[in-house]
Jmol script that loads the backbone (N, CA, C; Angstrom):
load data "model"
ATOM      1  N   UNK A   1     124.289 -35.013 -22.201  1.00  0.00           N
ATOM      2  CA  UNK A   1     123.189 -34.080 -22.319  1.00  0.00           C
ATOM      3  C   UNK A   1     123.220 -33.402 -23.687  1.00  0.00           C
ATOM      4  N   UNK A   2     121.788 -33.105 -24.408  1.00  0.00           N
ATOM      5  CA  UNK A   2     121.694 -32.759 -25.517  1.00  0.00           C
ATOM      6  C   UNK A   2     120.988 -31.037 -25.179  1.00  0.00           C
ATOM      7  N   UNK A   3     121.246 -30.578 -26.493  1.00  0.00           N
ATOM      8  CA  UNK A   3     120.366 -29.052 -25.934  1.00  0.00           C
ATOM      9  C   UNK A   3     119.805 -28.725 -26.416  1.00  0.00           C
ATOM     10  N   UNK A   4     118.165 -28.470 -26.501  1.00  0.00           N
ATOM     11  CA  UNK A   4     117.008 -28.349 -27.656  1.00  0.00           C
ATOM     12  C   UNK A   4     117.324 -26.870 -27.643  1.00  0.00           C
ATOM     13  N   UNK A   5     117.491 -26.582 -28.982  1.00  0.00           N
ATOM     14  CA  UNK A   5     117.914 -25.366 -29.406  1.00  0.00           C
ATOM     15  C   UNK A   5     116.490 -24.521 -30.331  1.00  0.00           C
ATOM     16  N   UNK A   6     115.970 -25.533 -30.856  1.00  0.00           N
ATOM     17  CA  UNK A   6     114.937 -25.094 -31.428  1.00  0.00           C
ATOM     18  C   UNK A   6     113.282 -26.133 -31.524  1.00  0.00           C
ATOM     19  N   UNK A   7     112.296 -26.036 -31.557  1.00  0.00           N
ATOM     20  CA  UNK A   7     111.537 -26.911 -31.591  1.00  0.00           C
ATOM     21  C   UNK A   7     110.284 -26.459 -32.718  1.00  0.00           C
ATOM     22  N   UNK A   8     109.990 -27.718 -33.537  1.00  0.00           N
ATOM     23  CA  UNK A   8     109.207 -27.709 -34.720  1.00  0.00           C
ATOM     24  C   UNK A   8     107.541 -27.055 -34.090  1.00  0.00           C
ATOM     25  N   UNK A   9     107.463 -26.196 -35.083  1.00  0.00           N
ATOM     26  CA  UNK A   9     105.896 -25.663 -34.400  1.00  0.00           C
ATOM     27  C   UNK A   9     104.781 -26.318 -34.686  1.00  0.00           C
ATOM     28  N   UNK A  10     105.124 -27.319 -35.926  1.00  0.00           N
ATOM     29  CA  UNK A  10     103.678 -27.289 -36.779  1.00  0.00           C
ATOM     30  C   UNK A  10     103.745 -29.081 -36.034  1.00  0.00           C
ATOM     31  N   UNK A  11     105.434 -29.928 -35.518  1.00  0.00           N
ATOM     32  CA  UNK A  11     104.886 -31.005 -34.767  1.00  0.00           C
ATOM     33  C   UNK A  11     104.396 -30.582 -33.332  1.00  0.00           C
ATOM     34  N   UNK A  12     104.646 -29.453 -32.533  1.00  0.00           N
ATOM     35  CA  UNK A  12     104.228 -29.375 -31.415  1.00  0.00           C
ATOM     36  C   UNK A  12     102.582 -28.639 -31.501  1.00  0.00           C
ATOM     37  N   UNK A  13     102.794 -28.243 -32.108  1.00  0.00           N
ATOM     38  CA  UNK A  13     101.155 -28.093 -32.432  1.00  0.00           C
ATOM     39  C   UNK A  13     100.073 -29.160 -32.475  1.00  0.00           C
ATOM     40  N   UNK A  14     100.686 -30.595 -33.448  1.00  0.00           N
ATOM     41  CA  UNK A  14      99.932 -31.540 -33.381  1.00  0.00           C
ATOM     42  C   UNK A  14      99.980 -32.225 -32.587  1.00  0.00           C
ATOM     43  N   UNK A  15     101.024 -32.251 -31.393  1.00  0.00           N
ATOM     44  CA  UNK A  15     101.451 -33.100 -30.554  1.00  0.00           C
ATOM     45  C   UNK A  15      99.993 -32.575 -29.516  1.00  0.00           C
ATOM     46  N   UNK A  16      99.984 -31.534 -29.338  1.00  0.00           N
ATOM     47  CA  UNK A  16      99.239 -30.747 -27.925  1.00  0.00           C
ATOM     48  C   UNK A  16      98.017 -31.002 -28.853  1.00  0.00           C
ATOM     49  N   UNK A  17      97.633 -31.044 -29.989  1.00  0.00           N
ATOM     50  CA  UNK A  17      95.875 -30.862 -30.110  1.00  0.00           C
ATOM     51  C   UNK A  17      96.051 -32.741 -30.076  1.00  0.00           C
ATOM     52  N   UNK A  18      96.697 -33.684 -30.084  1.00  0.00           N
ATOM     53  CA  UNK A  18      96.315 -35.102 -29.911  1.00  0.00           C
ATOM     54  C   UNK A  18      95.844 -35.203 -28.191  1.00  0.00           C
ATOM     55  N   UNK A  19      97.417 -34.209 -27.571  1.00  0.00           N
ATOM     56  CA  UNK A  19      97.139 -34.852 -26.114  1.00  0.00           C
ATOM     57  C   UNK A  19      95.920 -34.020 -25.388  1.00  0.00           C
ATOM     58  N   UNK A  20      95.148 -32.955 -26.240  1.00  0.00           N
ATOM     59  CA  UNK A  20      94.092 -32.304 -25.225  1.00  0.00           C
ATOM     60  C   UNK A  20      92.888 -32.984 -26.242  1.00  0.00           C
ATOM     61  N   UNK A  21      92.717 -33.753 -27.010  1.00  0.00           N
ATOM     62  CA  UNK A  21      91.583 -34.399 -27.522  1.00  0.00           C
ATOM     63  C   UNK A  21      91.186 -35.393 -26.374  1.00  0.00           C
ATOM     64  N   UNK A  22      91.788 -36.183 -25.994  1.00  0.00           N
ATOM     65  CA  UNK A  22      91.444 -36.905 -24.785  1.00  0.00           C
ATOM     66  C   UNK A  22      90.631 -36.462 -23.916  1.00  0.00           C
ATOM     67  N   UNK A  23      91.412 -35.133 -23.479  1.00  0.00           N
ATOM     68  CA  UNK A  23      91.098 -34.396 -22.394  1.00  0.00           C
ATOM     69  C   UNK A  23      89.790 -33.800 -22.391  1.00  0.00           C
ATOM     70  N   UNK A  24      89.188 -33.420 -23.545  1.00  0.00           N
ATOM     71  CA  UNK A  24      87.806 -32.601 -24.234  1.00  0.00           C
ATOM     72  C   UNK A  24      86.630 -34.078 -24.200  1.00  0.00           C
ATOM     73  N   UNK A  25      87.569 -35.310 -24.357  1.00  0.00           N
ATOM     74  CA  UNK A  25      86.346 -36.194 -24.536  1.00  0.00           C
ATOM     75  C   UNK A  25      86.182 -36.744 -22.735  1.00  0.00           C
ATOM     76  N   UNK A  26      87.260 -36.442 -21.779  1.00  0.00           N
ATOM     77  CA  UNK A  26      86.710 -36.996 -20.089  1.00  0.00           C
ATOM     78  C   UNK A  26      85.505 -35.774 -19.774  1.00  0.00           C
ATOM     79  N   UNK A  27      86.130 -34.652 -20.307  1.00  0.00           N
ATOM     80  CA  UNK A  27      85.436 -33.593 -19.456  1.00  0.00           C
ATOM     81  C   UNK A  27      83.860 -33.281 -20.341  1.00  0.00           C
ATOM     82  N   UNK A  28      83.326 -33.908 -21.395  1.00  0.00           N
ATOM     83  CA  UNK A  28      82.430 -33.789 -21.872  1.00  0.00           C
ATOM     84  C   UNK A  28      81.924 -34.898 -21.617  1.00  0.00           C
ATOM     85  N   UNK A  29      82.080 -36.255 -21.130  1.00  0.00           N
ATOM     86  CA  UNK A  29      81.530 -37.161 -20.050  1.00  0.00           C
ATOM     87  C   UNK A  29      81.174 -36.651 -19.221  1.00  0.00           C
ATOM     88  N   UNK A  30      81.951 -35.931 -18.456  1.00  0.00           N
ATOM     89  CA  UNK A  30      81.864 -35.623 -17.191  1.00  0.00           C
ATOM     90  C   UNK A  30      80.868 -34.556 -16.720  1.00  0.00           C
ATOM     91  N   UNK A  31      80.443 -33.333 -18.536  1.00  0.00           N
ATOM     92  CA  UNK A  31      79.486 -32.718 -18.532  1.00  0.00           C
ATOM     93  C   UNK A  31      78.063 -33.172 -18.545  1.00  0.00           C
ATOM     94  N   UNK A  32      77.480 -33.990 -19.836  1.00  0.00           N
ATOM     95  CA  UNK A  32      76.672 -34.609 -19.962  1.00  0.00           C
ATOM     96  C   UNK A  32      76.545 -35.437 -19.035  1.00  0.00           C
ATOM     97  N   UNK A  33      77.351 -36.638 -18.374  1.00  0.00           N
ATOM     98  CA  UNK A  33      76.701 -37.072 -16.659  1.00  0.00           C
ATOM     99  C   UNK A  33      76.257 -36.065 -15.971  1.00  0.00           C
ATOM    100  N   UNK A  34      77.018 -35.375 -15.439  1.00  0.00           N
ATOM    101  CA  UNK A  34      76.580 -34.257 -14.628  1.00  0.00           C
ATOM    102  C   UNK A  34      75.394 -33.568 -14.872  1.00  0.00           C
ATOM    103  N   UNK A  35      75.082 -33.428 -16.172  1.00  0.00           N
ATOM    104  CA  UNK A  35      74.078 -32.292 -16.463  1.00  0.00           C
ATOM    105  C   UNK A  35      72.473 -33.286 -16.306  1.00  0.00           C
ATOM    106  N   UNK A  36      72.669 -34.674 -16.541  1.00  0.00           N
ATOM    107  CA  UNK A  36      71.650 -35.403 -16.716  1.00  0.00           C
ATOM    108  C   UNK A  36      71.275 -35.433 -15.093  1.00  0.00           C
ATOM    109  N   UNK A  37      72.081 -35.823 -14.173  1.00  0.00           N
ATOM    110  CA  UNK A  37      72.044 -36.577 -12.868  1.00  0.00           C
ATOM    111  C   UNK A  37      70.954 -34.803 -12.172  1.00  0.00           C
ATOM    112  N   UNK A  38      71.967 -33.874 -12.447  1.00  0.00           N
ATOM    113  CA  UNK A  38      71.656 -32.865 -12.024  1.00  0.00           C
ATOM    114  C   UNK A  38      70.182 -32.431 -12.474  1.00  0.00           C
ATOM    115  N   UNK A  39      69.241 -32.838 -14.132  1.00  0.00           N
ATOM    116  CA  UNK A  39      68.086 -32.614 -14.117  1.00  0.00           C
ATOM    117  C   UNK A  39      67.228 -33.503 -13.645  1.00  0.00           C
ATOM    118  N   UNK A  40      67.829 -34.670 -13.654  1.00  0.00           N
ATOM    119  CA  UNK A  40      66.548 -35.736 -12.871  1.00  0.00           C
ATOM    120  C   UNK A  40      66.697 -35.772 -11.604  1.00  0.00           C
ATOM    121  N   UNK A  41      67.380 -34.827 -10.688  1.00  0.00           N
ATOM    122  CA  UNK A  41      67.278 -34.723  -9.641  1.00  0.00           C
ATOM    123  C   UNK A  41      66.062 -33.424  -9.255  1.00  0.00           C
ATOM    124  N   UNK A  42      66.747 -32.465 -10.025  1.00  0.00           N
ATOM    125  CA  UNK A  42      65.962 -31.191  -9.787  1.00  0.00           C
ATOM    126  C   UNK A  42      64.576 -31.481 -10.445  1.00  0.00           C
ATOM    127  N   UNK A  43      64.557 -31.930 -11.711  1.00  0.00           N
ATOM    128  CA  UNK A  43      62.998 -31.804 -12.203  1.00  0.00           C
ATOM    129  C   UNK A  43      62.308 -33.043 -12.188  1.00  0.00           C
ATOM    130  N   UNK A  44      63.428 -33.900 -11.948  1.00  0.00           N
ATOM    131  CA  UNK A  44      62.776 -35.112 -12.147  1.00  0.00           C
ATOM    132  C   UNK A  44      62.287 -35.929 -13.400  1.00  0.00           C
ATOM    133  N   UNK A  45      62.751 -35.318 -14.681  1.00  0.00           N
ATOM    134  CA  UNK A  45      63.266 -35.888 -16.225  1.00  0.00           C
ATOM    135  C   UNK A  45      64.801 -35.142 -16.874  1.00  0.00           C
ATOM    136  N   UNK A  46      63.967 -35.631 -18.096  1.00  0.00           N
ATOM    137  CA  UNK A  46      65.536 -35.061 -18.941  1.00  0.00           C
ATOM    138  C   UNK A  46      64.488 -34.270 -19.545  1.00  0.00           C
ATOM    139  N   UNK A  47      64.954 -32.723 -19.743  1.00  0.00           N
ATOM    140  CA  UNK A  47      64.451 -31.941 -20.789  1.00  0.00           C
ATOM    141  C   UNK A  47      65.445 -31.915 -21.778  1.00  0.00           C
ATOM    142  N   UNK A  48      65.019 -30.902 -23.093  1.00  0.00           N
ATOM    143  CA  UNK A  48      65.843 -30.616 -24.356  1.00  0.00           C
ATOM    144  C   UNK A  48      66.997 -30.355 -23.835  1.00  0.00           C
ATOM    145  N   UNK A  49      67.461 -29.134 -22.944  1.00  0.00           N
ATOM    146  CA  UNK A  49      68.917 -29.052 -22.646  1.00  0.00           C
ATOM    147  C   UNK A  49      69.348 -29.955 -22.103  1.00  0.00           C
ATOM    148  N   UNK A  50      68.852 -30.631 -21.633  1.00  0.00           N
ATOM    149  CA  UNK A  50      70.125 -31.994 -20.965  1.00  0.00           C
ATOM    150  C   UNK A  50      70.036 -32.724 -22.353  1.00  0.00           C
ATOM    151  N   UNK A  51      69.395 -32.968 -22.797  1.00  0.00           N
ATOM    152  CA  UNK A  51      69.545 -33.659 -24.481  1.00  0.00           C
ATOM    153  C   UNK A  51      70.969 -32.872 -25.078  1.00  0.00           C
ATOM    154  N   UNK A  52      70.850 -32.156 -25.457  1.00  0.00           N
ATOM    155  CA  UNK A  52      71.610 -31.345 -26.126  1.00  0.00           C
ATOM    156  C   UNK A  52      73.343 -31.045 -25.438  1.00  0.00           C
ATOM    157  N   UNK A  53      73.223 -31.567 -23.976  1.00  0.00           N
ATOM    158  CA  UNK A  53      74.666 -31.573 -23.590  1.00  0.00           C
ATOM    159  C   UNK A  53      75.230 -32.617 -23.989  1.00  0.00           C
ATOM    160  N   UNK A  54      74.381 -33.506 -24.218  1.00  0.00           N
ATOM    161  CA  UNK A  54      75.461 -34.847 -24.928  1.00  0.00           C
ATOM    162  C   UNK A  54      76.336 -34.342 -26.097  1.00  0.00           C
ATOM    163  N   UNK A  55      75.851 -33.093 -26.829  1.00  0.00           N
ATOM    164  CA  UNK A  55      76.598 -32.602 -27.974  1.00  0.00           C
ATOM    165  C   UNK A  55      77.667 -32.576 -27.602  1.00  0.00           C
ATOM    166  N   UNK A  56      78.009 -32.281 -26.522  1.00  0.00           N
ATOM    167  CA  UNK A  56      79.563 -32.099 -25.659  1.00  0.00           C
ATOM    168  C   UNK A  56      80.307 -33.212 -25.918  1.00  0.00           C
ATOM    169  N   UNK A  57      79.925 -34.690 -26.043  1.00  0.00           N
ATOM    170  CA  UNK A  57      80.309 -35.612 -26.436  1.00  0.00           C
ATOM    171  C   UNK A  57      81.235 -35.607 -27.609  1.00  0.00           C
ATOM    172  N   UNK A  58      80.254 -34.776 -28.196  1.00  0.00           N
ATOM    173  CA  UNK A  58      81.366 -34.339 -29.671  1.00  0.00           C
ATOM    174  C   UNK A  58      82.030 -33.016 -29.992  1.00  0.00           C
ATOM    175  N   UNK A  59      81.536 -32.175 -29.323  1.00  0.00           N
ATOM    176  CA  UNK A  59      81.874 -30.713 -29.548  1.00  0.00           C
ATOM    177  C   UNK A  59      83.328 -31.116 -28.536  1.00  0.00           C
ATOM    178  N   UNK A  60      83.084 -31.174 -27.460  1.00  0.00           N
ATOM    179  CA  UNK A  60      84.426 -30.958 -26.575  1.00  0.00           C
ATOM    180  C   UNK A  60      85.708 -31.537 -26.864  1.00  0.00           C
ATOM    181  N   UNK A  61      85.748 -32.232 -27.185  1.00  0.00           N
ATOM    182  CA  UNK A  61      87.310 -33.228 -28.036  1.00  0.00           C
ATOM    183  C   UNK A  61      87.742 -32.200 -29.214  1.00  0.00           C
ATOM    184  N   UNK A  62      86.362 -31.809 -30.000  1.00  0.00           N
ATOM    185  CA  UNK A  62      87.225 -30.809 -30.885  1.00  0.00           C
ATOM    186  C   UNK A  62      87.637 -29.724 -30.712  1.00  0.00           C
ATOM    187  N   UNK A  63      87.030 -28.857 -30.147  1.00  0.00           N
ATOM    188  CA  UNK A  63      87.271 -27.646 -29.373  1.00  0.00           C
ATOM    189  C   UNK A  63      88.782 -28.063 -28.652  1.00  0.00           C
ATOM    190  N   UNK A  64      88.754 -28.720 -27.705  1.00  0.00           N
ATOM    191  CA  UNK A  64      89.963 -28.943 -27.178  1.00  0.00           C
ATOM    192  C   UNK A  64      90.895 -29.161 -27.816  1.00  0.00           C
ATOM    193  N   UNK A  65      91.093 -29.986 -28.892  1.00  0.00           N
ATOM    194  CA  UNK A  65      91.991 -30.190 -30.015  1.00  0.00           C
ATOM    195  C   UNK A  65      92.317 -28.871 -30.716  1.00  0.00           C
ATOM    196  N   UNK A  66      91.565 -28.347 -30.957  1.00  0.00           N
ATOM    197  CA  UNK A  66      91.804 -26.837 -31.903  1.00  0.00           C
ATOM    198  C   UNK A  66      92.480 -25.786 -30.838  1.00  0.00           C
ATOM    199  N   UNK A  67      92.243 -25.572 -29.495  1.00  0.00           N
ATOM    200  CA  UNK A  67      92.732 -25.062 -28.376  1.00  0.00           C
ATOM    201  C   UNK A  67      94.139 -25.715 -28.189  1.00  0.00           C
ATOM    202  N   UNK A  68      94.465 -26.780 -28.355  1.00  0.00           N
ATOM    203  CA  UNK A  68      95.670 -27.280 -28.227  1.00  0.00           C
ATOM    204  C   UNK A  68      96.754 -26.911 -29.302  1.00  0.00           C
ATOM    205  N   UNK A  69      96.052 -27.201 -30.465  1.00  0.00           N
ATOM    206  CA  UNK A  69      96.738 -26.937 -31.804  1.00  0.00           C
ATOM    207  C   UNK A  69      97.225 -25.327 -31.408  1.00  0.00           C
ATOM    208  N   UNK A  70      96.471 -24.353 -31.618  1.00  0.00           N
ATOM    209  CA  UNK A  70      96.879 -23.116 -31.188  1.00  0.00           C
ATOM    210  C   UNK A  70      97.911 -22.790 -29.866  1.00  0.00           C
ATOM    211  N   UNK A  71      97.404 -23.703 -28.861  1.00  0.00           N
ATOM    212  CA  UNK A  71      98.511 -23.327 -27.382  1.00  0.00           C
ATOM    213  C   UNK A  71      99.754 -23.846 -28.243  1.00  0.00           C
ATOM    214  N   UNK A  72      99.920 -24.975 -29.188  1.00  0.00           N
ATOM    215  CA  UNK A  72     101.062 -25.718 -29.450  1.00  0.00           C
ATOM    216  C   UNK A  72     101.809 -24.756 -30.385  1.00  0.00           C
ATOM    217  N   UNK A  73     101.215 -23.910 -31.358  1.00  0.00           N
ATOM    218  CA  UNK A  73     102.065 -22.912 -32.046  1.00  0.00           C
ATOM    219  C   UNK A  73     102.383 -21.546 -31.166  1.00  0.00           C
ATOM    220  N   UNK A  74     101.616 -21.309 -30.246  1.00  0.00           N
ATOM    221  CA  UNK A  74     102.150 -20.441 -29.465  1.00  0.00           C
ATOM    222  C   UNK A  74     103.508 -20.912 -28.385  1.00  0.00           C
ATOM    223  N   UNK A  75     103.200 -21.903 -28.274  1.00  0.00           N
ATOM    224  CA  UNK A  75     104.441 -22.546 -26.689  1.00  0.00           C
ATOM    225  C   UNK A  75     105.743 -22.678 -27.973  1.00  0.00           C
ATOM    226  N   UNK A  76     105.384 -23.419 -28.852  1.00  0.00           N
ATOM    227  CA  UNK A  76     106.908 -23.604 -29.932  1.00  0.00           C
ATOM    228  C   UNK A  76     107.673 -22.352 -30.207  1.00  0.00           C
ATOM    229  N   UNK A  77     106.699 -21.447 -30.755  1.00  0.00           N
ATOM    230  CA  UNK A  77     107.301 -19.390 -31.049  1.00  0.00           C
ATOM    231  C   UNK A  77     107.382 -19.413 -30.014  1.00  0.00           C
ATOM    232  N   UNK A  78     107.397 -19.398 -28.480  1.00  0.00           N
ATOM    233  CA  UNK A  78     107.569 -18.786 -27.606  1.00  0.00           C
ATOM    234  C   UNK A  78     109.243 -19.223 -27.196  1.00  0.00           C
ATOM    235  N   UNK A  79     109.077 -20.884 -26.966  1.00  0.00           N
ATOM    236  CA  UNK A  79     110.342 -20.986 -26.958  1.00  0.00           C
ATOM    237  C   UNK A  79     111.399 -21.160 -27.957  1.00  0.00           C
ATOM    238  N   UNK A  80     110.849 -21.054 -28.884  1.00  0.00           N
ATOM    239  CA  UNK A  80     112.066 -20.535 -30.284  1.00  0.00           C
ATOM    240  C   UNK A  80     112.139 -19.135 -29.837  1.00  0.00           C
ATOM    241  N   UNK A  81     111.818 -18.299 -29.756  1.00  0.00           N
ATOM    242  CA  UNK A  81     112.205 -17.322 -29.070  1.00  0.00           C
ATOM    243  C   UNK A  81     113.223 -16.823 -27.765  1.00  0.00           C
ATOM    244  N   UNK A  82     112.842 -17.353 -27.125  1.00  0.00           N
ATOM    245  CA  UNK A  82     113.591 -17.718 -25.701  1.00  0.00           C
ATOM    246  C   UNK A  82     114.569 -18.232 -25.870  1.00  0.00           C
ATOM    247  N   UNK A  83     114.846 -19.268 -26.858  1.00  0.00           N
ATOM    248  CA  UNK A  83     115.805 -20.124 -26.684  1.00  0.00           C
ATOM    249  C   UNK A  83     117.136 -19.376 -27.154  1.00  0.00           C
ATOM    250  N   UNK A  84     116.680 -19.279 -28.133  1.00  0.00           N
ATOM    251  CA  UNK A  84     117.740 -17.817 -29.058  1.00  0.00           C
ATOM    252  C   UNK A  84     118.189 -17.319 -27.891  1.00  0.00           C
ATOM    253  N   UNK A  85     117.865 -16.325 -26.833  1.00  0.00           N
ATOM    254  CA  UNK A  85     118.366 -15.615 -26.521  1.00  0.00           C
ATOM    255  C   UNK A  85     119.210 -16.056 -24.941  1.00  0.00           C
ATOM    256  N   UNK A  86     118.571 -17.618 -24.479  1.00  0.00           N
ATOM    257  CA  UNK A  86     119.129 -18.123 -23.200  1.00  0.00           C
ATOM    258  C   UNK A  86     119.770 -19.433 -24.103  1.00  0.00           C
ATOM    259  N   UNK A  87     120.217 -19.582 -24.830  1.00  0.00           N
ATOM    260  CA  UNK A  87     120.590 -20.924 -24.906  1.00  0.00           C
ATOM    261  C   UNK A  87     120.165 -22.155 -25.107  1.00  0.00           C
ATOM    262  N   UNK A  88     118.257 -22.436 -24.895  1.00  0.00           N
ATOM    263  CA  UNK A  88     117.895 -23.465 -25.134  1.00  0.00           C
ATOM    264  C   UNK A  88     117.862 -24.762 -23.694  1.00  0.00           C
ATOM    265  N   UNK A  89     117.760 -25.408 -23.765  1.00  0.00           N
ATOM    266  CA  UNK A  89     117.318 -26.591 -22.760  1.00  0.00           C
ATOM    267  C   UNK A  89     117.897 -27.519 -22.698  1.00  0.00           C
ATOM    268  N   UNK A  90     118.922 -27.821 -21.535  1.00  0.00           N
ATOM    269  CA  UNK A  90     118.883 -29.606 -21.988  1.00  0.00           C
ATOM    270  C   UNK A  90     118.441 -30.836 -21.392  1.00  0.00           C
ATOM    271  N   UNK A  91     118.282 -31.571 -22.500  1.00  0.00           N
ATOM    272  CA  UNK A  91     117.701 -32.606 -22.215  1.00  0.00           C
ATOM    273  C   UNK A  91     118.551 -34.101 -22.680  1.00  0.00           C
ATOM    274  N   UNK A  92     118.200 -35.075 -22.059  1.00  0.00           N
ATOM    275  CA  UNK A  92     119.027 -36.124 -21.983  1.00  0.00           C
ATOM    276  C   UNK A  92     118.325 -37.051 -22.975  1.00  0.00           C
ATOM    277  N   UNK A  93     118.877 -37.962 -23.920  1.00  0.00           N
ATOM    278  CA  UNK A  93     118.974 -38.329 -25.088  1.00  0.00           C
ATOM    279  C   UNK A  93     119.759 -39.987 -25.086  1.00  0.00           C
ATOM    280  N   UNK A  94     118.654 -40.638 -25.207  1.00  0.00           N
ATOM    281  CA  UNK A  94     119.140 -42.075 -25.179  1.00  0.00           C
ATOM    282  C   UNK A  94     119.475 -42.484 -26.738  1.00  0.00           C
ATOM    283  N   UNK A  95     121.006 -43.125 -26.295  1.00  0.00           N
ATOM    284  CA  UNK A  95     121.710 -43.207 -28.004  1.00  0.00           C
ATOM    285  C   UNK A  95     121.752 -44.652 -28.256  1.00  0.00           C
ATOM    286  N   UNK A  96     120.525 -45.352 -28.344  1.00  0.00           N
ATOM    287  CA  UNK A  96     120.089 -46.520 -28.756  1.00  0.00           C
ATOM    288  C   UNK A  96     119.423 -46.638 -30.105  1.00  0.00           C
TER     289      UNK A  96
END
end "model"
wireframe off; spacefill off
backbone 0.3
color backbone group
């Protein structure tokens, strides 16, 4: 067993805005379907705002990415912090 004593902020930062870019591009599918199904049900076309949720297509991946980037410098200071004062974590470490 190894013991993470400290962890890089500026890679965990990029690590979390890669893995919530994904996440910004299901759930902005998942908006724009939704928002379309939901006006051609109710009105029976697509108006301008259901046009305009497709922006989500692109807005949401980045937003989420920039939300990640930030959670990722906060979670790194948090546990560089913590760690200092409990010792840090361990974790197991393949020596290949």
């Amino acid at each position: 067993m190894a013991r993470l004593k400290k962890i890089n902020v500026l890679a965990l930062a990029k690590f979390q805005a890669v893995l919530m870019a994904p996440l910004g591009m299901i759930t902005g599918i998942i908006y724009s379907f939704g928002g379309t199904v939901y006006d051609i049900i109710s009105t029976g076309s697509v108006n301008y705002g259901t046009a305009l949720a497709y922006v989500a297509l692109v807005v949401q991946p980045i937003m989420f990415a920039i939300v990640g980037f930030l959670i990722g410098i906060v979670e790194a200071l948090l546990y560089n912090l913590i760690a200092k004062r409990f010792g840090g974590m361990n974790i197991e470490l393949d020596q290949n």
